[in-house]
C-alpha positions in Angstrom: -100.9 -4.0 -61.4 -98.7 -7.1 -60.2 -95.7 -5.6 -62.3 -96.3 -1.6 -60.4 -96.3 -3.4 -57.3 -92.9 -5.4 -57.2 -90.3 -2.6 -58.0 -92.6 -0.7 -55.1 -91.5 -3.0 -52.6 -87.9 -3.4 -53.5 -87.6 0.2 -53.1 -89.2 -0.2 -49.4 -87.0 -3.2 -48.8 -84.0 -0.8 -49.9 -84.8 2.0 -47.6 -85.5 -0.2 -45.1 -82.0 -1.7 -45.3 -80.4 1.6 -45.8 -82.2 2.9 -42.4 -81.2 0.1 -40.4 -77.3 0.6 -41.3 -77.9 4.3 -40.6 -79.6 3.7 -37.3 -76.4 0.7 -37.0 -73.6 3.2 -37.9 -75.2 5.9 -35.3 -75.2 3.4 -33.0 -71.8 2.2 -33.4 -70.7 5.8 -33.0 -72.6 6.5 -30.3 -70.8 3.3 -28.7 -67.7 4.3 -30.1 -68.0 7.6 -28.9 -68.6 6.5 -25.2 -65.4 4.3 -25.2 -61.8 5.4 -23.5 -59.1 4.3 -23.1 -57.2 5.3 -20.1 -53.3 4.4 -20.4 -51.3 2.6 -17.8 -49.2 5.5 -16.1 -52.0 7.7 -16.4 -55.1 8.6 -13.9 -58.2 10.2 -15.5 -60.3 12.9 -14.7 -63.8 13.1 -15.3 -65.5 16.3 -15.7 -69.5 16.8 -15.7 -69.9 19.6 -18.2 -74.2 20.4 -16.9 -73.0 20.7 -13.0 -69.2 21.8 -14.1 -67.7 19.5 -11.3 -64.8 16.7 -11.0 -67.1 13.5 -11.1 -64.6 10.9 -10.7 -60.9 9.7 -10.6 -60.1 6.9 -13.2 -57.7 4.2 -12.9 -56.3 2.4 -16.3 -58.6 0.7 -18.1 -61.8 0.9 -20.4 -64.1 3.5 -19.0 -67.4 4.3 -20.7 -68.6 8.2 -20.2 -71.6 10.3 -21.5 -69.7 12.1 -24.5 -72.6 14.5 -24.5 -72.4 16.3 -20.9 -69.0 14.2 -19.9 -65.4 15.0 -20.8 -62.2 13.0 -19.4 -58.5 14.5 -19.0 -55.6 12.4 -18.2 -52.6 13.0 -16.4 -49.6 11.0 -16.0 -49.1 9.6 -12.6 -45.3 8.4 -13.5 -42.2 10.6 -12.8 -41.9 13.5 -15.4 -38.5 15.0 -16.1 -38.2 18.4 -17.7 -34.3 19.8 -18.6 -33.5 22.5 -19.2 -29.7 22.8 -20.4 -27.5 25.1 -22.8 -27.1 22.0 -25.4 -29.7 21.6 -28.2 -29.8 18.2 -28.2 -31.4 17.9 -25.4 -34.7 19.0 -23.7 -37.8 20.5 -25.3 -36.9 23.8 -26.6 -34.6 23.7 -29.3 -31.7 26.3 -28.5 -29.9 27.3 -25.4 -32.5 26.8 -22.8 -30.2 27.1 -19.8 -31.4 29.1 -16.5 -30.3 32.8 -16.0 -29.6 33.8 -12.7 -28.3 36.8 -10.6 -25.4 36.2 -8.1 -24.6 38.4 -4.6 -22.4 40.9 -6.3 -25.0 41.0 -9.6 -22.6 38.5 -11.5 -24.8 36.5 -14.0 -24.3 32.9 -14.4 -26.1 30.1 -16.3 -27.3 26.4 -14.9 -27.9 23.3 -16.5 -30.6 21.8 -14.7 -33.3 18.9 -14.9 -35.7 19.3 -12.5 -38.5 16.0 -11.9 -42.1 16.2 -11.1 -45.4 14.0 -10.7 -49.1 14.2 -9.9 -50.1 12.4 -7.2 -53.4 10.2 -8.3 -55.4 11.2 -4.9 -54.5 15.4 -5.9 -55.1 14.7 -9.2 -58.8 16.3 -8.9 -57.7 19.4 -7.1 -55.2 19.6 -10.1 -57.4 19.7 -12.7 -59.5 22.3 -11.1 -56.7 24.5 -10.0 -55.3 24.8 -13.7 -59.4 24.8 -15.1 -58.3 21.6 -17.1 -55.0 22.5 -18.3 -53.3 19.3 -20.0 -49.9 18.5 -18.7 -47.8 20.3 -21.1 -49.4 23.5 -20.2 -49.1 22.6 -16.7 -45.5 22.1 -16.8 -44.7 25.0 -18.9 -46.4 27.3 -16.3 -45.9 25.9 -13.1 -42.7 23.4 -13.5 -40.5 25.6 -16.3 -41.3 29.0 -14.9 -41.2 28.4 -11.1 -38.3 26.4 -11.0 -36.4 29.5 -12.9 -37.8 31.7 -10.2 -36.6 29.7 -7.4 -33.1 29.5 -9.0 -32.2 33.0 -9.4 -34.1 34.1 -6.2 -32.1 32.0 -4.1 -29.2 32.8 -6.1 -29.4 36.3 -4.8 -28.1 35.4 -1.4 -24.8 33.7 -2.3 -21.6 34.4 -4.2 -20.8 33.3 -7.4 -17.5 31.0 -6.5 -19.9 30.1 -3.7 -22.7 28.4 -5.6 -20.3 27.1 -8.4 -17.9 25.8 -5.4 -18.3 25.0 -1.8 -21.9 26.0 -1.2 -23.5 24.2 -4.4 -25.0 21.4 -2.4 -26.3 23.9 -0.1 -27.7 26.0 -3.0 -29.1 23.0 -4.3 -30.9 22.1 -0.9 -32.2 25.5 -0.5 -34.0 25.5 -3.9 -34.6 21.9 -3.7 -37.1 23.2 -0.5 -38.8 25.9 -2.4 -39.8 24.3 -4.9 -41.1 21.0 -2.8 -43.1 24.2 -1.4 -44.5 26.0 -4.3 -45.2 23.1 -6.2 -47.1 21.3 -3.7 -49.5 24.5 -3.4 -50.4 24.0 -6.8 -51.0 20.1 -6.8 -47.9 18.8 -8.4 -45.2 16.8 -6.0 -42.1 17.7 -6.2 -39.5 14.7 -6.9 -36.1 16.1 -7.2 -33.7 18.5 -8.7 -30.2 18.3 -10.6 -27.8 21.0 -10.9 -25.9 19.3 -14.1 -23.3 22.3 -14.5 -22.6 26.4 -14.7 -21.6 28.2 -17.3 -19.8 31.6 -16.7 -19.8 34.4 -18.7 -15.8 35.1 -20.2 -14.9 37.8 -17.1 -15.8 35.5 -14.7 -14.1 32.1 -16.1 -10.8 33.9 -16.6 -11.2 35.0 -12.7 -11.7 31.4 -11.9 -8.9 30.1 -14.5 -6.3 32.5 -12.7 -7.6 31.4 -9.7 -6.9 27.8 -9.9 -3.8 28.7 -11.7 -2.6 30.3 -8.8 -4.2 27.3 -6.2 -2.3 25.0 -8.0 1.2 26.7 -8.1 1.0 27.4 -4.3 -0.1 23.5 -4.4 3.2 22.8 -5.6 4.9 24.5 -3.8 3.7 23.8 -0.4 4.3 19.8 -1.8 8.2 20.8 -2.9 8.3 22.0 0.9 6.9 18.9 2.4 9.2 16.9 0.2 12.1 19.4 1.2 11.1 18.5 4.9 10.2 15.1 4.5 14.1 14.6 2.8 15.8 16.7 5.4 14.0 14.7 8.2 15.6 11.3 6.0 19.0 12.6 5.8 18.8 13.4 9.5 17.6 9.8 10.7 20.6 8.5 8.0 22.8 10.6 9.9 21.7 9.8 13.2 21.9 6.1 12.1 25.5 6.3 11.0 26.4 8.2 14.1 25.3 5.8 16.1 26.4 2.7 14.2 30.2 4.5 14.6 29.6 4.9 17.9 28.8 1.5 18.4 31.9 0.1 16.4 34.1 2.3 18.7 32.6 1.3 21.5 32.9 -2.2 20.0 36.5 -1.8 19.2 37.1 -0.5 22.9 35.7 -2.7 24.8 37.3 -5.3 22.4 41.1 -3.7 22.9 40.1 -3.5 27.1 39.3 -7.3 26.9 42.4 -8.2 25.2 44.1 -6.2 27.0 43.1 -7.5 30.5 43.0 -11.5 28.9 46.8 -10.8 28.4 47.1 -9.3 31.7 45.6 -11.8 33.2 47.9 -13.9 31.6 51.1 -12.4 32.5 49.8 -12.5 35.7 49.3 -16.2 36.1 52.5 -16.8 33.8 54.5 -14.9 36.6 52.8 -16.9 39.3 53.5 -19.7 37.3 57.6 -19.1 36.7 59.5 -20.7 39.8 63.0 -21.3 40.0 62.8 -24.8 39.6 60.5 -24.0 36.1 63.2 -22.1 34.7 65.8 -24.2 35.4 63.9 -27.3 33.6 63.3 -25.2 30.6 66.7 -24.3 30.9 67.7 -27.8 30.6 65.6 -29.1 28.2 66.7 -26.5 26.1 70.6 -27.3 27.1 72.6 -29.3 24.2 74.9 -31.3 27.3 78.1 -28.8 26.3 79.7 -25.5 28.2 80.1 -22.7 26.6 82.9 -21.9 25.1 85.0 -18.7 25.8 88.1 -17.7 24.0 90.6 -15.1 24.6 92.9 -14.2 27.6 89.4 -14.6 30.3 89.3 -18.0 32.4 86.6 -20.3 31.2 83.5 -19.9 33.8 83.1 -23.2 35.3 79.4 -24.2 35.6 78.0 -26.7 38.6 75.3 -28.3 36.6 74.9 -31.5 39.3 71.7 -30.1 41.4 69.8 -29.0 37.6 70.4 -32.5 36.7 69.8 -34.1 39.6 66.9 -31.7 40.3 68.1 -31.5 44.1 69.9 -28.3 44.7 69.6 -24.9 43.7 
């Protein structure tokens, strides 16, 4: 009986031990399963499945919930960015994923766009009940994607096609910019900012615009060959004008120059007559006189010359 009894209680022993890790695993799991995670970047939304109402708003963190009536969806808080562009190597549909949009005078043209978004942690309920629990992606694909391609071409509508690829694009941008602060706002999501990377034009419409600045840039020229033209003409005056005046300068020069030499020399004949007495010329006469007569030949009488009163200085 001793021997019956012993293998009897192992076997109670083992299902003993094998209940207690059941009941240990269950309860692990149960733990387990009450657990999240909530990521920095991210608010969470709980959601009471019995009373189908927003319970609470979640910052990051560990957060334990009832997995049986409770349910959590998170949303990023941080700035989103969604492109969409002609180039497949970037944004999130592969292909050209440009927007299409519908000019004044029906002309179609293409955008390059990127277009940012975020939920705002205090709307973040309202969000989640607007869009019955949407996740983000489907949010964005519905509201962000589609809207913003609405908004584009609508407001398109109103301008012309050099317009919005010229002049008016910040305008265009502004405009748009606006309406989609609006409509996304209505549904929960803030609105951060748009960029207009670029337009692509069909063929017609970039051969208008090549010919176009073709022809800008020829009258361009031309209108800077005619400054220049002016510009020289207005040098070569001022030259001239220069070297008119510097001749009439060196006349005038000259002139006065020939009047002041002129009237020194005067002056000086002047005082030089005043200056030439009798008795002057008579001493120059004599200092200049060699002491003999002059000498006359022929048939004539030699002139006899008194020379006393120039020696003597005393008579005339």
């Amino acid at each position: 009986m001793a021997r019956t009894a012993s293998p009897n209680r192992a076997a109670a022993r083992l299902g003993t031990l094998v209940i207690i890790a059941l009941l240990a695993i269950a309860g692990l799991s149960l733990l387990f399963s009450t657990w999240r995670t909530i990521d920095p970047g991210y608010v969470g939304i709980v959601f009471d499945k019995a009373s189908h109402k927003v319970t609470n708003t979640l910052d990051p963190g560990w957060v334990f919930i009832n997995p049986l009536t409770e349910s959590i969806t998170r949303y990023p808080v941080g700035v989103q960015t969604l492109v969409m562009v002609q180039q497949n190597s970037e944004g999130k549909i592969t292909g050209d994923d440009s927007v299409k949009v519908g000019t004044r005078e029906g002309q179609t043209m293409f955008a390059d766009v990127s277009v940012q978004y975020s939920v705002d942690r205090n709307n973040a309920a309202q969000l989640y009940q607007t869009w019955a629990g949407a996740p983000i992606g489907t949010i964005e694909d519905n509201l962000v994607r589609q809207v913003t391609r609405s908004v584009l071409n609508d407001v398109a509508s109103s301008y012309g096609w050099e317009e919005i690829f010229g002049e008016k694009r910040v305008e265009y941008t502004s405009r748009v910019s606006d309406e989609l602060n609006k409509r996304f706002g209505s549904k929960f999501v803030k609105f951060e900012s748009l960029n207009l990377r670029g337009w692509h034009l069909p063929d017609n419409l970039q051969k208008a615009l090549d010919a176009k600045i073709t022809a800008q840039q020829a009258a361009e020229q031309q209108q800077y060959s005619l400054n220049q033209a002016k510009i020289k003409a207005e040098q070569d005056k001022v030259q001239a004008e220069g070297e008119a005046n510097a001749l009439r300068a060196q006349a005038q020069g000259e002139a006065d120059a020939t009047k002041i030499r002129a009237e020194a020399q005067a002056e000086a004949n002047r005082q030089l007559s005043q200056s030439l007495t009798p008795d002057l010329i008579r001493y120059q006469q004599l200092q200049r006189w060699d002491g003999k007569l002059p000498v006359f030949s022929g048939s004539g009488a030699t002139p006899l010359i008194d020379a006393t009163s120039i020696i003597s200085g005393t008579g005339r």
